[in-house]
Rosetta silent file (secondary structure, phi, psi, omega in degrees, C-alpha in Angstrom):
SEQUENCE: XXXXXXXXXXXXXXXXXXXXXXXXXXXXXXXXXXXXXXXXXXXXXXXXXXXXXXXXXXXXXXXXXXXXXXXXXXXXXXXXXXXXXXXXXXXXXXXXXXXXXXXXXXXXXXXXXXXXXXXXXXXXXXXXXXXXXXXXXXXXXXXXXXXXXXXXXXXXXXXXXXXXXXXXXXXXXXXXXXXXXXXXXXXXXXXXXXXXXXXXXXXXXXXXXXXXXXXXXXXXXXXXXXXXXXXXXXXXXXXXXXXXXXXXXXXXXXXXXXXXXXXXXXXXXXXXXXXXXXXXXXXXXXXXXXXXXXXXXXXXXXXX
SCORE:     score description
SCORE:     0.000 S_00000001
   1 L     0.000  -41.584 -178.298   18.194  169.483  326.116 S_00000001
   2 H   -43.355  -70.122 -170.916   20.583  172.529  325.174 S_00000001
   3 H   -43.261  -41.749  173.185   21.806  170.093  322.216 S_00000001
   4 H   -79.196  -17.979  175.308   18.458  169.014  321.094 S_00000001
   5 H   -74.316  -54.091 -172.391   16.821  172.351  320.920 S_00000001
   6 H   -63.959  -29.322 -171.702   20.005  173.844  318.816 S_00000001
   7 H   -80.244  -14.425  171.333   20.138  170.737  316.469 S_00000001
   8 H   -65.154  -33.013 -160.408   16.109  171.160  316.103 S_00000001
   9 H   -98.165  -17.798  163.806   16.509  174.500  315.005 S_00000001
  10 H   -66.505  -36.751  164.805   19.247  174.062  311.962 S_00000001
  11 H   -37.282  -69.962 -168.935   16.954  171.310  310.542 S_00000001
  12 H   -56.247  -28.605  143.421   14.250  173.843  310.551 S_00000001
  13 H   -44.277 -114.210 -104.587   16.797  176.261  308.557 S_00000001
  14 H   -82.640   -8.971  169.120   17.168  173.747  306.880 S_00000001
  15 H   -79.147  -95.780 -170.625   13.582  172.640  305.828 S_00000001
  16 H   -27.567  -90.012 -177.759   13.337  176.211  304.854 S_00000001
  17 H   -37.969  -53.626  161.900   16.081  176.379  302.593 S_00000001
  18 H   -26.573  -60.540  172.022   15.212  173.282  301.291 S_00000001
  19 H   -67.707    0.131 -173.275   11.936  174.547  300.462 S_00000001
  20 L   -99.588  147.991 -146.609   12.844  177.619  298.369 S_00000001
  21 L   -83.659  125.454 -164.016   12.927  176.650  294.858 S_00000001
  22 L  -146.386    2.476  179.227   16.593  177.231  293.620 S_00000001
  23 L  -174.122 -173.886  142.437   16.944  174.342  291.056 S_00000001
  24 L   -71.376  -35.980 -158.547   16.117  170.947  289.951 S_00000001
  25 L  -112.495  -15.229 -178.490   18.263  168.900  292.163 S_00000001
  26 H   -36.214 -102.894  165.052   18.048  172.211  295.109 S_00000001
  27 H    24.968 -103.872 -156.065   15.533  169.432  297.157 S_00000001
  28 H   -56.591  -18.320  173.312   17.886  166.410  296.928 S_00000001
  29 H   -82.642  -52.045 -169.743   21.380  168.456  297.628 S_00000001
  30 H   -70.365  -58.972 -176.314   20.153  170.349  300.863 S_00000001
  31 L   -39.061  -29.412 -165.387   18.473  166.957  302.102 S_00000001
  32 L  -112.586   26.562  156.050   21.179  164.395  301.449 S_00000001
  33 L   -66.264  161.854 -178.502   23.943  166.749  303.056 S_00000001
  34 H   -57.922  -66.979  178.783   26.317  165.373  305.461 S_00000001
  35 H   -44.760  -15.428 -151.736   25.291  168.474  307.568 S_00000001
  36 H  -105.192  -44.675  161.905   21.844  168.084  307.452 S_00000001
  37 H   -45.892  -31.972  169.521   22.265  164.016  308.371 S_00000001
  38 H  -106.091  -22.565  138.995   24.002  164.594  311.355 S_00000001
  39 H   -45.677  -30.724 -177.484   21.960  167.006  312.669 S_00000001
  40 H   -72.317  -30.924 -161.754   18.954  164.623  312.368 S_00000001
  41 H   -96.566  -29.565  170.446   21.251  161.944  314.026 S_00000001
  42 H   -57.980  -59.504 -168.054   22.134  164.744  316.813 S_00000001
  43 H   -65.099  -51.320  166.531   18.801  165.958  317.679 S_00000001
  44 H   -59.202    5.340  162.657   17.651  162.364  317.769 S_00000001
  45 H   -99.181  -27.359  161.805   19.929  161.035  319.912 S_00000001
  46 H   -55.902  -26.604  151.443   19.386  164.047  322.362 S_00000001
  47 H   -60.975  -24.721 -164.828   15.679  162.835  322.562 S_00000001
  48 H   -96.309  -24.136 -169.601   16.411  159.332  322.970 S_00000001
  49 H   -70.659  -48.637  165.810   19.000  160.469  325.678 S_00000001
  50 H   -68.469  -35.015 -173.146   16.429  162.699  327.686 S_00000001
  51 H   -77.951   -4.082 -173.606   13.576  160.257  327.365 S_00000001
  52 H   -86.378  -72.764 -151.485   16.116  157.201  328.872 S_00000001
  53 H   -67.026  -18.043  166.780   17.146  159.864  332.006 S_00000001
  54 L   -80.859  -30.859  171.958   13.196  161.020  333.069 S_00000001
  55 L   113.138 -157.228 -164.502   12.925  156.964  333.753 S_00000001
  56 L  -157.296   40.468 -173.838    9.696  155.134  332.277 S_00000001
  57 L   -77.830  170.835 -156.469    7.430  155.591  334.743 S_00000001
  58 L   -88.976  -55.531 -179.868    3.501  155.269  333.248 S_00000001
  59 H   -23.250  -49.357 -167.285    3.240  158.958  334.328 S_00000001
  60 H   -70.753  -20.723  174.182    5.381  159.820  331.648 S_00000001
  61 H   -13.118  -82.219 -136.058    3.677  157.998  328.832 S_00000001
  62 H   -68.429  -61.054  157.853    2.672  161.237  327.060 S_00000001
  63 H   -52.389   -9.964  134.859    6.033  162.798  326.989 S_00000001
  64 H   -65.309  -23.133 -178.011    7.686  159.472  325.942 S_00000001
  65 H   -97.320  -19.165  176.970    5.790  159.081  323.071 S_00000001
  66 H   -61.048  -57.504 -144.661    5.520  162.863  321.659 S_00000001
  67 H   -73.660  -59.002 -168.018    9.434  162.860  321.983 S_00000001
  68 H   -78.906  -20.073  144.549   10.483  159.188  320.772 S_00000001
  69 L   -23.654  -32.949  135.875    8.119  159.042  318.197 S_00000001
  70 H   -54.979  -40.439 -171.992    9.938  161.593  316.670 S_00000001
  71 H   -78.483  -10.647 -160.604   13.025  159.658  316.504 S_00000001
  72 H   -85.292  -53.830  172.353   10.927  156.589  315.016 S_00000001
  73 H   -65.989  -43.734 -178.231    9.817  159.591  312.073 S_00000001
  74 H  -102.260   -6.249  153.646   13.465  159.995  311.055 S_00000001
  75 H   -43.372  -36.974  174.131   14.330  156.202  311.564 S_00000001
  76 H   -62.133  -68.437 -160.137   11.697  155.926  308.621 S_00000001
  77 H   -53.539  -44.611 -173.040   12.767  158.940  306.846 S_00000001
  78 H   -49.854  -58.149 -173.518   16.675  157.759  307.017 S_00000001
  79 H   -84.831  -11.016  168.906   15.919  154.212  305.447 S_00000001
  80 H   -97.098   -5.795  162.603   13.566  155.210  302.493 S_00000001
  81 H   -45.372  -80.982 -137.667   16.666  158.038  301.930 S_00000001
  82 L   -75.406  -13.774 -153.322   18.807  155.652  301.211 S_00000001
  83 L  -145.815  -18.956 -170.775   16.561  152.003  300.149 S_00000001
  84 L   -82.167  179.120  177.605   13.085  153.201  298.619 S_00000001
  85 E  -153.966  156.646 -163.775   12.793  153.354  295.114 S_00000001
  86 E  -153.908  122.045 -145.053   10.582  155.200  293.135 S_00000001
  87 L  -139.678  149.975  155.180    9.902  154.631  289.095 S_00000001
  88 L  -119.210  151.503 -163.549    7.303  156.173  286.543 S_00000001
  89 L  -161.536  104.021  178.174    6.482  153.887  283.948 S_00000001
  90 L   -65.450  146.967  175.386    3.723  153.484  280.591 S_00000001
  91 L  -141.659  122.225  165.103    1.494  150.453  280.156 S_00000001
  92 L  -112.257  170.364 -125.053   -0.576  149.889  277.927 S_00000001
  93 L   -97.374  132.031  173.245   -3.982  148.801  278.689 S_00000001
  94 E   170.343 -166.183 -172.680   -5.441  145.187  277.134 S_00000001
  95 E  -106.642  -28.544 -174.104   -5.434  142.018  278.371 S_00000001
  96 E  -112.922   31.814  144.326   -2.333  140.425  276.908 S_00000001
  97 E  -114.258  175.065 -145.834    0.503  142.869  278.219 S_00000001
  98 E   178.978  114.920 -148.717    1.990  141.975  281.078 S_00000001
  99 E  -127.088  118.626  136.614    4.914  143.578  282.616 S_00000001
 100 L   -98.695   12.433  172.159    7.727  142.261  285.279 S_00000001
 101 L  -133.626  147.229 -176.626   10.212  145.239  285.299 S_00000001
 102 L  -124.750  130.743  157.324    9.774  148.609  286.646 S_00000001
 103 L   -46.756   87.472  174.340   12.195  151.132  284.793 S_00000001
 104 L  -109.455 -176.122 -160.292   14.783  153.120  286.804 S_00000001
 105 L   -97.065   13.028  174.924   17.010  155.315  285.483 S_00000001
 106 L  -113.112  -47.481  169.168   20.085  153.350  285.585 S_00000001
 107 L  -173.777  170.827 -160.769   18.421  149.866  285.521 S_00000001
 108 L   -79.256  123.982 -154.522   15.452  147.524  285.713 S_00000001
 109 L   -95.389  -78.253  -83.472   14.073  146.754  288.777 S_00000001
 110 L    22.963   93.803 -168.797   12.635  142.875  288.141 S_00000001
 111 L   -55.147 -175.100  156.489    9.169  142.045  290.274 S_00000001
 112 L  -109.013   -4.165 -179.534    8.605  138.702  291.790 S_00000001
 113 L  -146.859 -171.640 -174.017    5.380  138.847  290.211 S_00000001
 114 L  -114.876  164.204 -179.970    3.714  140.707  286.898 S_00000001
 115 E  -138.896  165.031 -162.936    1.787  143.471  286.613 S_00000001
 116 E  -170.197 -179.107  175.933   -0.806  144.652  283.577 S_00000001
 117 E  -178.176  105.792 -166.663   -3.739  146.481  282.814 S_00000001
 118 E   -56.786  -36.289 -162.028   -6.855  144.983  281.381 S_00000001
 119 E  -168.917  138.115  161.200   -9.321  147.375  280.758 S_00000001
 120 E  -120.705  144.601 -148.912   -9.835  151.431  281.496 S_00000001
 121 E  -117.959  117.974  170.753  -12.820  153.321  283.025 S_00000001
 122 E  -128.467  136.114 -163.367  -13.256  157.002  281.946 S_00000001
 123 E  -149.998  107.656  179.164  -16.306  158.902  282.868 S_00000001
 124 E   -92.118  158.700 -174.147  -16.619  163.096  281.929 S_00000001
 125 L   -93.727  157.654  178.623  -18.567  165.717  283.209 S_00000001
 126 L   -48.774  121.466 -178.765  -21.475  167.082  280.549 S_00000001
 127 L   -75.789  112.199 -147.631  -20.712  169.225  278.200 S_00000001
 128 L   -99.647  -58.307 -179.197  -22.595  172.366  278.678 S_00000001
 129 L  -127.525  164.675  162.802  -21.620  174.634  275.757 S_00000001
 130 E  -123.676  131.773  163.523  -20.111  174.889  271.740 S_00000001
 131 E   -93.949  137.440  172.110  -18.460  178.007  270.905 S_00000001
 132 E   -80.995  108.229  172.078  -18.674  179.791  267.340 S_00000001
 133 E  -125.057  139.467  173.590  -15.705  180.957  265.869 S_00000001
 134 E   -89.446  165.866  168.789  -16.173  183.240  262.594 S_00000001
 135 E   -77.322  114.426  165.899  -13.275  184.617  259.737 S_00000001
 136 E  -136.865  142.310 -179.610  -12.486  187.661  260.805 S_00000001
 137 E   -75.248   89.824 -172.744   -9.707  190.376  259.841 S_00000001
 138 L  -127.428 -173.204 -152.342   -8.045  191.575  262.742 S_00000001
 139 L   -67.873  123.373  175.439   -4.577  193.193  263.560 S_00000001
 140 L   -58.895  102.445  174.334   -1.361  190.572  262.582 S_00000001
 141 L   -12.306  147.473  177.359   -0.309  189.274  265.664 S_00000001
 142 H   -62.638  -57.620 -172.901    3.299  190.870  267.148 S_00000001
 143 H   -58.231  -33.179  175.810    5.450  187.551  266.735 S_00000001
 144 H   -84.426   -6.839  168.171    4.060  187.454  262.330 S_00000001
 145 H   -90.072   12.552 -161.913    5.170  191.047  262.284 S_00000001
 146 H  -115.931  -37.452  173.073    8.828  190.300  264.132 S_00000001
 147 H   -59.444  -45.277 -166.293    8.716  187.346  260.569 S_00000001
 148 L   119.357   39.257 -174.354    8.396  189.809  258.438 S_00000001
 149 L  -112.205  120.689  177.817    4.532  189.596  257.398 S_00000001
 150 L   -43.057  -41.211 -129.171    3.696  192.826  254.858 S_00000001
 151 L  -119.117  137.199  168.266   -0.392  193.229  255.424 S_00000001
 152 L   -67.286  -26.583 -161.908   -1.315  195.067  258.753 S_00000001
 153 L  -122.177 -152.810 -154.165   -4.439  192.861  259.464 S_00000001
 154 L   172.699  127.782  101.811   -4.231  188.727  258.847 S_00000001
 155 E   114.336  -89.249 -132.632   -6.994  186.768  258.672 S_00000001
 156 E  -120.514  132.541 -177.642   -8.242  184.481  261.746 S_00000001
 157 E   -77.596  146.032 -172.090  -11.376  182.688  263.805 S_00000001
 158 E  -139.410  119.552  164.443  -12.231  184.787  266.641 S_00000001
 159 E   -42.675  133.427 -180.000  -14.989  183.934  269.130 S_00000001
 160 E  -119.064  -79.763 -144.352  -18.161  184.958  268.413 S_00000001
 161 E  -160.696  137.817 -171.530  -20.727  183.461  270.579 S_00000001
 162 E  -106.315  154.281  158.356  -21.367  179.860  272.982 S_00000001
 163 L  -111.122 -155.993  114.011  -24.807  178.197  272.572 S_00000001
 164 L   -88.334  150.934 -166.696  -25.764  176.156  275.501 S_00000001
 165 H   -74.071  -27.044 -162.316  -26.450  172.358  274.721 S_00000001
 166 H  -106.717   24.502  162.454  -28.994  172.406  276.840 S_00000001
 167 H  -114.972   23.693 -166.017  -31.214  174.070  274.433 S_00000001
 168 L    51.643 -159.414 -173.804  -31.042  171.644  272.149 S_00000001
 169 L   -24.999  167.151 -173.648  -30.055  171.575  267.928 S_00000001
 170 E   -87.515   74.504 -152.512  -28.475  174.908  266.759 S_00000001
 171 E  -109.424  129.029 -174.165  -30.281  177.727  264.799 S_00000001
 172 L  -127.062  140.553  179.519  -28.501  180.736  262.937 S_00000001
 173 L   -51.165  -15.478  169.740  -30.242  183.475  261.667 S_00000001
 174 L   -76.224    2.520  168.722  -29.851  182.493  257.752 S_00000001
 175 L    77.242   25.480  166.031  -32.092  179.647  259.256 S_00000001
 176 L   -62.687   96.485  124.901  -28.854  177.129  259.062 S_00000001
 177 E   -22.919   87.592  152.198  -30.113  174.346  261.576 S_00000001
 178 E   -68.352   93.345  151.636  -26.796  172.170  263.239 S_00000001
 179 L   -39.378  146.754  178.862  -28.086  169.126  265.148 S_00000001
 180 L   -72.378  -41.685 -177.171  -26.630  168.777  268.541 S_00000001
 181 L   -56.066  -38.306 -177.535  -26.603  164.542  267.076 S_00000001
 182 L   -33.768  -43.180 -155.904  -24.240  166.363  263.707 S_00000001
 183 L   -91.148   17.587  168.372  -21.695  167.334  266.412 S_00000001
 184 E  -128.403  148.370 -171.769  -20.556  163.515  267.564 S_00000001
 185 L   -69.672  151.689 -175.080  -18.473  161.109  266.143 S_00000001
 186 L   -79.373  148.335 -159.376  -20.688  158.747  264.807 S_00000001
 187 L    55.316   19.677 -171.947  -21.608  155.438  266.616 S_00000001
 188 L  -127.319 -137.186  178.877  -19.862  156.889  269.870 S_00000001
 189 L  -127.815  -28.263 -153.660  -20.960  159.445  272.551 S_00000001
 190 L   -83.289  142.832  167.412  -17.842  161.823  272.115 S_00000001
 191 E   -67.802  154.809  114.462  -17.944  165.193  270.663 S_00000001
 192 L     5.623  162.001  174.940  -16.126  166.512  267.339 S_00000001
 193 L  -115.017  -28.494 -172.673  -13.032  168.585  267.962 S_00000001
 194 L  -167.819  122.252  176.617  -14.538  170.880  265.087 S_00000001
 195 E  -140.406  108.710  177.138  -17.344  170.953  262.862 S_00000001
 196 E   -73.465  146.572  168.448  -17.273  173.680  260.269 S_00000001
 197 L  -113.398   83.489 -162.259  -20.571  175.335  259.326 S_00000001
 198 L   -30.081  147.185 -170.662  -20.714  177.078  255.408 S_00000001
 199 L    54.471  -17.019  174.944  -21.029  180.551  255.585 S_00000001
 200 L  -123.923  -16.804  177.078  -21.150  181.134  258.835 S_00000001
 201 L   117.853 -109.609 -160.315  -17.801  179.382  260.567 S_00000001
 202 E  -132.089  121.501  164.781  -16.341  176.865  262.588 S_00000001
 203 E  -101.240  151.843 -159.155  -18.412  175.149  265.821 S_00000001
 204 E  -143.371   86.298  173.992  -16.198  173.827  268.967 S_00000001
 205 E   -50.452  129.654  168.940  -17.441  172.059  271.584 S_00000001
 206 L   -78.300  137.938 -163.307  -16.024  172.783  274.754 S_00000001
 207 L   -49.761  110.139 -167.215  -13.404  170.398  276.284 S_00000001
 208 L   -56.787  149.385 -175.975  -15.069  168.015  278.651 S_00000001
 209 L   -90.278  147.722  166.613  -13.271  167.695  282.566 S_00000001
 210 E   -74.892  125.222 -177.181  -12.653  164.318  283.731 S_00000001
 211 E   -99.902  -35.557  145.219  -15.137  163.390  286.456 S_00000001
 212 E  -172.570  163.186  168.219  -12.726  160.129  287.311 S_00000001
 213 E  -127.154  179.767  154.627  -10.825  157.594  285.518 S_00000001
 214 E  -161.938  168.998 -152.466   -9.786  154.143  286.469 S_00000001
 215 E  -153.464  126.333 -167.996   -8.261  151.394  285.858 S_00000001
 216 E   -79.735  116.554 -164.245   -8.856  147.222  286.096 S_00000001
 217 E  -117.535  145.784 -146.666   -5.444  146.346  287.197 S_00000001
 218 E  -144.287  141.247  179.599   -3.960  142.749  287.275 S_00000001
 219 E  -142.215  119.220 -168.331   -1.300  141.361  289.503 S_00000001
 220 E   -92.669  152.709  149.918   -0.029  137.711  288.606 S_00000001
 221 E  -127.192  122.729  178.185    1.749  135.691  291.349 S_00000001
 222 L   -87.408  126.963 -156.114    3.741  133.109  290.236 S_00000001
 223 L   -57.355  154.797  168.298    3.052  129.682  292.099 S_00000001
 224 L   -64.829  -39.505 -166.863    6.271  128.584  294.268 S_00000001
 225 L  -102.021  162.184 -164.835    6.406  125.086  292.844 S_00000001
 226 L   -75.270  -36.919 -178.436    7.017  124.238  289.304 S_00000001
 227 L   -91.589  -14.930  179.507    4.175  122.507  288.361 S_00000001
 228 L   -41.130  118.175  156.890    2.024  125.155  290.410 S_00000001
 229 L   -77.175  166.021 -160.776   -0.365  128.006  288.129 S_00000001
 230 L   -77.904  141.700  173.902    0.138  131.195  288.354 S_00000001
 231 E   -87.233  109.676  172.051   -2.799  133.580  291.083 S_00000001
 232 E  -117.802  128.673 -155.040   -4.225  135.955  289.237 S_00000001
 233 L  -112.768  109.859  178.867   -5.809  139.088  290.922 S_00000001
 234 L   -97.959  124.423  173.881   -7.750  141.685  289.660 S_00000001
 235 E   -95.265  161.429  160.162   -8.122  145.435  291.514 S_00000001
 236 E   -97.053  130.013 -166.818   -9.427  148.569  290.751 S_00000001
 237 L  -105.701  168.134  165.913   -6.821  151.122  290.559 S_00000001
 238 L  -164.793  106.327  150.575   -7.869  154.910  291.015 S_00000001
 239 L    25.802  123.576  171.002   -6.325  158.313  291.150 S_00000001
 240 L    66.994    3.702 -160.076   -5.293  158.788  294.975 S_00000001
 241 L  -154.807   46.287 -170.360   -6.300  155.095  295.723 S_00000001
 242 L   -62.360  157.409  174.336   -2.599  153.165  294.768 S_00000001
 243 E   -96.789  146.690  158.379   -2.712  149.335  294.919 S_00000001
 244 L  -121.444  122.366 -157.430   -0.358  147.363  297.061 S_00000001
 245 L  -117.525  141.699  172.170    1.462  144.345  296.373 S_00000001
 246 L    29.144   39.065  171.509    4.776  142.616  298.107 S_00000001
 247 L   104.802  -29.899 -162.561    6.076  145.750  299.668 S_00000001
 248 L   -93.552  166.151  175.695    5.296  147.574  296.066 S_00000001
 249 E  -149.879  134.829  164.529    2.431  150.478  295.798 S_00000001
 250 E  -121.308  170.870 -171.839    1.833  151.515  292.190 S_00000001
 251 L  -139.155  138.124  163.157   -0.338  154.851  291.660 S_00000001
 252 E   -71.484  139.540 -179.244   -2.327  155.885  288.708 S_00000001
 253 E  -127.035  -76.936 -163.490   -1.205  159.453  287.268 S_00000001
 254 E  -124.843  160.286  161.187   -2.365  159.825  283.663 S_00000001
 255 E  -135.517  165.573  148.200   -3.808  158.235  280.695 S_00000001
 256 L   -13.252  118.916  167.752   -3.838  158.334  276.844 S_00000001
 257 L   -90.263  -19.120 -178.031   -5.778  161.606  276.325 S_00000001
 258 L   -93.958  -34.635 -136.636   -6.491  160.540  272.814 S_00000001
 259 L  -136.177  -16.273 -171.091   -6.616  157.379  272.213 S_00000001
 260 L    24.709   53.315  155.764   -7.172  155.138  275.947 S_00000001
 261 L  -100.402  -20.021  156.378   -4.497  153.137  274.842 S_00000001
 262 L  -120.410 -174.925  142.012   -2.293  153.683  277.627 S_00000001
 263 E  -134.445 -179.022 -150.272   -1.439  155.134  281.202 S_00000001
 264 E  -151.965  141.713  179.378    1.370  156.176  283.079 S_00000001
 265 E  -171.548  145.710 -163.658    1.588  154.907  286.835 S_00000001
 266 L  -115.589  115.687  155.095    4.200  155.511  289.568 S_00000001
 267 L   -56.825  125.845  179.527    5.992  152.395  291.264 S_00000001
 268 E  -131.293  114.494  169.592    7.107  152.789  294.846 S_00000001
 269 E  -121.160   97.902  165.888    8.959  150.700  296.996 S_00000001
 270 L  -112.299   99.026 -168.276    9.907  152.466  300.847 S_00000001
 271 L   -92.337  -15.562  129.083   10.187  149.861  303.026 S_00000001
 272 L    -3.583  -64.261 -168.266   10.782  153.091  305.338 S_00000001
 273 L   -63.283  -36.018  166.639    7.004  154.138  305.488 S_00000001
 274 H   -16.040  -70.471 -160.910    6.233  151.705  308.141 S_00000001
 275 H   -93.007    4.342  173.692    7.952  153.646  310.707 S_00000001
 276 H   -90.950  -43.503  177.087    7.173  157.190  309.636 S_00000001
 277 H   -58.874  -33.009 -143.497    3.168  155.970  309.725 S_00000001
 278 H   -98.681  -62.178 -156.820    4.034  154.092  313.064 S_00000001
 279 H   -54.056  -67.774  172.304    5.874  157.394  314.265 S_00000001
 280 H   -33.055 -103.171 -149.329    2.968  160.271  313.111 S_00000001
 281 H   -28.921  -82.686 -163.064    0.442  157.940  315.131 S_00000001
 282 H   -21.904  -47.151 -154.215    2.730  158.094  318.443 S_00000001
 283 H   -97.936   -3.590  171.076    3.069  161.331  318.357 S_00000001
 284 H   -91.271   -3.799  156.550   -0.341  162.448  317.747 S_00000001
 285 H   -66.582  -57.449  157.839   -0.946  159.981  320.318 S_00000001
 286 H   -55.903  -47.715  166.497    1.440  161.435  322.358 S_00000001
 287 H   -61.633  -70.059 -163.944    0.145  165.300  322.031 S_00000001
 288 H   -58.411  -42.537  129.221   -2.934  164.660  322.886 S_00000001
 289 H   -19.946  -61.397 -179.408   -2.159  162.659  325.966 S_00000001
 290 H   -82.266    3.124  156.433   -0.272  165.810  327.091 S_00000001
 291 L  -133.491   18.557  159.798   -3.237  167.982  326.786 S_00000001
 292 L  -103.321   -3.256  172.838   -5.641  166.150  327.847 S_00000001
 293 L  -114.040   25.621 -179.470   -3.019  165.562  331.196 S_00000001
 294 L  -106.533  151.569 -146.748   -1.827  168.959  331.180 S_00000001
 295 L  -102.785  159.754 -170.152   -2.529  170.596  334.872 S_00000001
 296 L   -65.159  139.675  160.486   -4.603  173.677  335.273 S_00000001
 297 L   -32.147  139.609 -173.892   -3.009  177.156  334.790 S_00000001
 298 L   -77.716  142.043 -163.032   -2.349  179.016  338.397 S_00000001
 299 L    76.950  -23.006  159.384   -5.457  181.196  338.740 S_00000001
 300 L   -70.535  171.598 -160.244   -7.367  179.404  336.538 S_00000001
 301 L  -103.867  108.573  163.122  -11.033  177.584  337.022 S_00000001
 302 L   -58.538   53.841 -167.655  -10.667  173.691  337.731 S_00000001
 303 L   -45.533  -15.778 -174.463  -13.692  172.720  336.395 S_00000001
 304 L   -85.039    0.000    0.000  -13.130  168.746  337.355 S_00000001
């Protein structure tokens, strides 16, 4: 017990240090130490050693599973150290690409099956206002006076004033009229980036937030026999919502911001996670046992 207490608490030093930000590579140095691996293999073997020597009586249930459940969590953690793999990778989005290698940074992992992406779903929140910015003279910025620019003022559009959209077209006091229609690319829904207005200055819709994106994602399987066609499956990928295929999970990250011609999506293989998901139940399985079986406090009211 002595042994398992002290080797619990240099892992937690060791968590801690871990967590304080001291590099790129800080993370992956404290974790993958010798020291830090054979504590994990200490303290778990001190758990497996006290839960063998209390016996296996049914009583015990709750305190077998809080304890070995741990050891279950770094059986997981140990083999996706050392065996997962983990890739970021662009695809771009049509119907006729079609992918069978995930990039790593040494070499190419090769699927058993392909992967693509057919078509992408983007959907924005409303755009509420366009801001006005006028020519105005104002004092030349610190960084054009460290170049060496003569004239004290410069210059430059400066916010003047938002309208909201949701008063419709655009009216300036010289009785200049902007349609709200003026301010979209034509044949689409999307706003302008800029639409100057003579004489008075430049209007700028403000940049719409993504309300979700997503993406119809294709997974070929190629039949076992030779004359055999290929299965082809289509999912909906989403932000937070990875697909999974043979062991693989890919995740949506980003897309084209300009252009929806492409995305970015992160390939994962931990053949690991099993037993860290397996473990987390037990032991929350396990806790919960022991407090719903834990015996009343001396002095306290036994309501049962």
């Amino acid at each position: 017990m002595i042994v398992g207490i002290f080797s619990m608490f240099v892992l937690v030093l060791y968590t801690l240090s871990g967590g304080v930000p001291t590099g790129k590579e800080g993370l992956t140095t404290v974790f993958y130490s010798p020291a830090f691996i054979i504590s994990c293999f200490v303290m778990c073997a001190s758990i497996a050693y006290e839960c063998w020597i209390r016996g296996r009586s049914w009583k015990r249930v709750s305190f077998l599973l809080s304890h070995f459940s741990i050891v279950i969590i770094c059986i997981g953690c140990f083999i996706g150290m050392f065996t997962s793999k983990k890739a970021n990778m662009m695809m771009y989005i049509g119907p006729d690409f079609y992918y069978e290698q995930v990039p790593f940074e040494k070499h190419d992992e090769r699927l058993n099956f392909g992967i693509g992406a057919t078509a992408f779903h983007l959907e924005k929140y409303p755009m509420k206002t366009i801001d006005l910015f006028v020519l105005k003279e104002i004092p030349t910025p610190e960084n054009m006076q460290r170049m060496g620019h003569p004239g004290r003022t410069v210059k430059d559009y400066v916010f003047e004033k938002s309208f909201d959209v949701a008063d419709g077209d655009i009216e300036f006091e010289n009785g200049t009229v902007v349609k709200l229609a003026d301010l979209k690319v034509e044949g689409t829904d999307e706003w302008v980036a800029q639409y100057p207005v003579e004489g008075i200055g430049v209007l700028q819709p403000t940049a719409q937030m993504d309300k979700f994106y997503e993406v119809d994602f294709k997974i070929i399987t190629k039949g076992e026999e030779e004359d055999a066609e290929d299965e082809t499956e289509i999912v909906r990928m989403e932000v937070n919502k990875p697909v999974s295929h043979d062991g693989w999970k890919f995740y949506l990250l980003d897309y084209d911001k300009r252009d929806h011609r492409y995305i970015w999506i992160s390939a994962r293989k931990d053949p690991g996670a099993i037993f860290v998901i397996v473990g987390c139940w037990l032991l929350m399985i396990g806790v919960s046992l022991i407090c719903f079986s834990a015996p009343t406090l001396k002095g306290g009211k036994d309501e049962s």
